[in-house]
N, C-alpha and C positions, 0 to 999 in steps of 0.2 A: 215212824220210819227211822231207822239207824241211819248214822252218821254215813256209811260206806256207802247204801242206797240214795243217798242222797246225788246231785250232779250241780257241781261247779261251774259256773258261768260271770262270766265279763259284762260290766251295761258299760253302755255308752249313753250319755244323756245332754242330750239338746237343753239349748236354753231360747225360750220364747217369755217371758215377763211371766203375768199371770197363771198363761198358758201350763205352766210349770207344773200347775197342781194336778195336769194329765199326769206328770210322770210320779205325782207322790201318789196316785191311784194306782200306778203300775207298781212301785213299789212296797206299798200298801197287800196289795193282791197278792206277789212274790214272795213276801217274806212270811207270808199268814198262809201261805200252800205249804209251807215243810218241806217241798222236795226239792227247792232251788237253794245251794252255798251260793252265795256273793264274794267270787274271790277276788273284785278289782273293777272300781267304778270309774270312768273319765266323763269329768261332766266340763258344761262350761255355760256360765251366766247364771242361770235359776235354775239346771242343771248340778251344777258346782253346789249353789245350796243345799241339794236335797241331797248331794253326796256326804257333804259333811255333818248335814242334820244327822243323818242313817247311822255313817258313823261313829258321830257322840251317844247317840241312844243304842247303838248296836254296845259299844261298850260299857253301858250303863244297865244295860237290863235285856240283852239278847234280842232277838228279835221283836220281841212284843213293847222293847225299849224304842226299837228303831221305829215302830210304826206310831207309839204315841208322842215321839220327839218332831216328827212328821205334822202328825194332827198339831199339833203344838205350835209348830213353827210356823204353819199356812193361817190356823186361825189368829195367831197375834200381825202378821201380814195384812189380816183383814181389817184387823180393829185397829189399828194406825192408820188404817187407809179411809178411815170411816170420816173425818172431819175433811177429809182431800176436796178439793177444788174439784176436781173432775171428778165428777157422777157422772150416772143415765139422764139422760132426757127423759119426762116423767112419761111423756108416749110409749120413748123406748121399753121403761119398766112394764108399763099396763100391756104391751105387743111380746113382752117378750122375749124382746130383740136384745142381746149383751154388748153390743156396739157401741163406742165412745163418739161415733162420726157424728153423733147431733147433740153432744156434751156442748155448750156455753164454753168452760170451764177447758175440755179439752182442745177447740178451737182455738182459745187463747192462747193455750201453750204451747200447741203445734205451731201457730205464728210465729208464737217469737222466738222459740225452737229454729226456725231456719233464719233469721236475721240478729240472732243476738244470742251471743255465747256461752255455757256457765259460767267462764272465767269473769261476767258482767252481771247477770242477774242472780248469778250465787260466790259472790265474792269470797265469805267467807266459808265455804267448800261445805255448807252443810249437807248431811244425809244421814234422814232418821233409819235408813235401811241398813246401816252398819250398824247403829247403834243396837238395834234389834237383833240383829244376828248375833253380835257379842252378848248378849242376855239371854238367846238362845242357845249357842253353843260351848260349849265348855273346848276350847282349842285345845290343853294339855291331853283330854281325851281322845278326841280323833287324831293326834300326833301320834299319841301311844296304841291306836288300832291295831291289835293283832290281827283281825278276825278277816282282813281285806284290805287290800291295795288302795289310797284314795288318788286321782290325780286331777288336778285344775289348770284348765289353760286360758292363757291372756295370750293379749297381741301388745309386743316392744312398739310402742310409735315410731323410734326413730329408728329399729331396722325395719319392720311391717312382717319380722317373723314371729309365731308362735313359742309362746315359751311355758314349759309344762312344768309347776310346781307338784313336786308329790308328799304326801301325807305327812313325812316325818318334819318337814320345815314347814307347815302351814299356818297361814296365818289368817285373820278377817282381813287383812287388807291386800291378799292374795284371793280372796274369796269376792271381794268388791272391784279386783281387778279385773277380773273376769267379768264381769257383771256392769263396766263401767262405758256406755254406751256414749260418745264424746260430745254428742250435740244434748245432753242432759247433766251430764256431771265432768266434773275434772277429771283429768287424767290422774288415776293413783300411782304414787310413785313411791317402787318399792327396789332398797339400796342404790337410789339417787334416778334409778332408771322409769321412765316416764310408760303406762300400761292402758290400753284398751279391752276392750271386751274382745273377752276370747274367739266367739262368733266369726268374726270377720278370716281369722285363720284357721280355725277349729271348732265346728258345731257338729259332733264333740270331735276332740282328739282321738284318731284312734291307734296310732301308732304306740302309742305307754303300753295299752295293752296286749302286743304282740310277744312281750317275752314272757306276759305269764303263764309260768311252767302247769297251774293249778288244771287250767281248761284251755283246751283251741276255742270254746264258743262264746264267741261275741255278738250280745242282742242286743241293738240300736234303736233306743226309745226316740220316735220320729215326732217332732209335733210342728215342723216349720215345711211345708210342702217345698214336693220338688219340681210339681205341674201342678200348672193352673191355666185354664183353659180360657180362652180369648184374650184379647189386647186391649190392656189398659187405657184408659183416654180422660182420665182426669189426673193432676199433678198430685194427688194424692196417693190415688191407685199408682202411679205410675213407681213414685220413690216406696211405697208399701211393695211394689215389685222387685224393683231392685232389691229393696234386704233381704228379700227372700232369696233371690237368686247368689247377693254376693253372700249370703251366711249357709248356703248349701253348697257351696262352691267346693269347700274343703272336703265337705265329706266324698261328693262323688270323686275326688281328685283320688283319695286313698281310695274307696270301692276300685275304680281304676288300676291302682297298683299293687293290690291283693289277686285283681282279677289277674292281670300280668304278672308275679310270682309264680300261682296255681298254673299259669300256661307254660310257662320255664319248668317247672318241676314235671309236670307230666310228658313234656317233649324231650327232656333227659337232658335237656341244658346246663338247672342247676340241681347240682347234688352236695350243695354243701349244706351239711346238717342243721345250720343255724337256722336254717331257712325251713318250713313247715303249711300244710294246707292252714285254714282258719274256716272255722264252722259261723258262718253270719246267717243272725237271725234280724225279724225288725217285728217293733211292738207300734203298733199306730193305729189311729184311728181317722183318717182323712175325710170322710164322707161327714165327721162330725165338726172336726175342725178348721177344714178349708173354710167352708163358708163363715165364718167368725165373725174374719176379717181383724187387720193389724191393729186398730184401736183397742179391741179388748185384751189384747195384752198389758195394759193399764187397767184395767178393770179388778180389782181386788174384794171387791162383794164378796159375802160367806157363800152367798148361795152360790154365786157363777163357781167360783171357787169348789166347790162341794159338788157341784153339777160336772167340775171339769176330772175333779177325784174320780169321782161315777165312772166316768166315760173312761179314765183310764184301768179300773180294775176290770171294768167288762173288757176291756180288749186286751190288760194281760190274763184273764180268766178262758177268754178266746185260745190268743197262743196257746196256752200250759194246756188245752186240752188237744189242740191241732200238732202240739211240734215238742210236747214235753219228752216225746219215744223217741226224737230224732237227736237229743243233745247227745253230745260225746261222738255221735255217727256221721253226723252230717248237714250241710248247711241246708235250711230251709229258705233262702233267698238267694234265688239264679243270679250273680250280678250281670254276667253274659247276656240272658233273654233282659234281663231291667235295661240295659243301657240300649240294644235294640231298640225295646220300648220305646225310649226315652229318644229312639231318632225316629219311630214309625208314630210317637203321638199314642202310645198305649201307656197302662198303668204296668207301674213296678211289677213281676210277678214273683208269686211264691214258688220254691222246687216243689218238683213231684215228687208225691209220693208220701 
């Protein structure tokens, strides 16, 4: 397929821990189909990772660079994670089940997770997860990305706004800011200013990529649910609820104010040119993921890990055959009918057609 046949598209990518490696399966899938350009990624947390993974190996060797910098970077994720305290319950393993809720190991740390600080039981700020990504990624490389837009967003502590680094100043510890989750690690602080994980304002950001001029279509790689059905009643389930709700918070905020642009433009309100429809897509797999549950986002096994790849290449293998003829045309996710949905108790739906 020629360059011109090909169709330019925007990701947005979630960040969920482990979970992540759904979205190097979507990535994976996309960039090994040919017919997708990547003109501009906003990720944020293990999101953010697999942006600038893509991006040092898109530089390094094209697409076939971006997918083994990929494989590369999730299976050294696993081999670090291999002497970690928190494993499976050896039930868990023999059942099947990828859940951290009956870890020894995980128990402990949930504990003391909610009554004692990192500024306490990691004084001196250690985290092999940076150091890892510095020996995976080459930064002067994804600086120097021609090939696509990259952008990473963290949360300022001391305003509680979003703040969106992009590509050409990035850094690992812009990549760790995002990714820096407060009741596990210190706050990264980057030129003096104090940084949380993107999430809480941006999972993902999607405003970076309204000006690019490349494509209107932005597909949002989903892996942290937006419904889940029944009411929590243990203090586990209950805070694994809240994150969920306060780290999708951002995103339906923007769905929201895209859906209100596209009603200004159509009613003839606004006609200033800046302003433009946007084509949203969404890549997920919820029927696989909901039921997980939040501990396995700790879970860094090859296999879960490789299981969770799987599951994302089947469901961008899905997309690219339901909605590859509608890019450039048209959105393939009603935000109008989803948010209905979302008051009538239904699931997000896809457009017609």
């Amino acid at each position: 397929m020629t360059a011109e046949q090909r169709k330019p598209v925007s990701l947005a990518l979630q960040g969920g821990g482990a979970h992540g490696a759904f979205t190097w399966g979507v990535l994976d899938r996309l960039l090994e189909d040919g017919r997708i350009d990547i003109a501009a990624i906003s990720g944020t947390s293990a999101g953010a990772m697999n942006a600038v993974v893509a991006a040092g190996g898109l530089m390094q060797a094209g697409e076939d660079g971006a997918r083994a910098a990929l494989a590369a970077f999730w299976k050294a994720v696993s081999d670090a994670a291999r002497l970690s305290p928190i494993q499976r319950n050896p039930i868990d393993v023999l059942l099947g089940n990828w859940s951290l809720d009956n870890s020894p190991g995980f128990r402990l740390f949930d504990g003391l997770s909610r009554v004692v600080s990192p500024y306490q039981f990691n004084p001196l700020n250690l985290n092999p997860l940076r150091d890892l990504l510095v020996d995976q990624v080459d930064f002067d490389l994804v600086r120097s990305c021609d090939r696509m837009k990259v952008f990473v967003s963290a949360t300022n502590v001391e305003t509680g706004r979003v703040t969106v680094f992009d590509r050409r100043r990035l850094t690992a510890d812009m990549v760790m800011a995002s990714a820096c989750l407060p009741y596990i690690f210190q706050a990264v602080e980057i030129d003096g200013v104090p940084y949380w994980d993107g999430g809480y304002v941006g999972n993902p950001a999607l405003f970076p990529l309204y000006p690019v001029r490349e494509t209107a279509d932005i597909v949002i790689v989903q892996i942290n649910p937006v419904e889940r059905p029944g009411t929590p009643d243990t203090a586990r389930e209950i805070l694994d609820r809240i994150n969920e709700i306060s780290f999708n918070s951002s995103l339906l905020a923007e769905l929201r104010a895209i859906d209100f642009v596209h009603r200004l433009i159509e009613s003839g309100q606004l006609t200033d040119n800046r302003y433009r429809y946007l084509h949203l897509h969404l890549i997920e797999d919820g029927a696989a993921l909901n039921p997980l549950g939040a501990s396995s986002k700790l879970n860094a096994e090859w296999a879960f890990l490789t299981h969770l790849r799987d599951l994302g290449r089947q469901a961008a293998g899905r997309w690219l055959d339901a909605h590859w003829r509608n890019l450039g045309r048209r959105s393939t996710v009603d935000i109008r009918a989803m948010f209905q949905g979302l008051r009538d108790g239904q699931a997000p739906p896809a457009a017609a057609g």
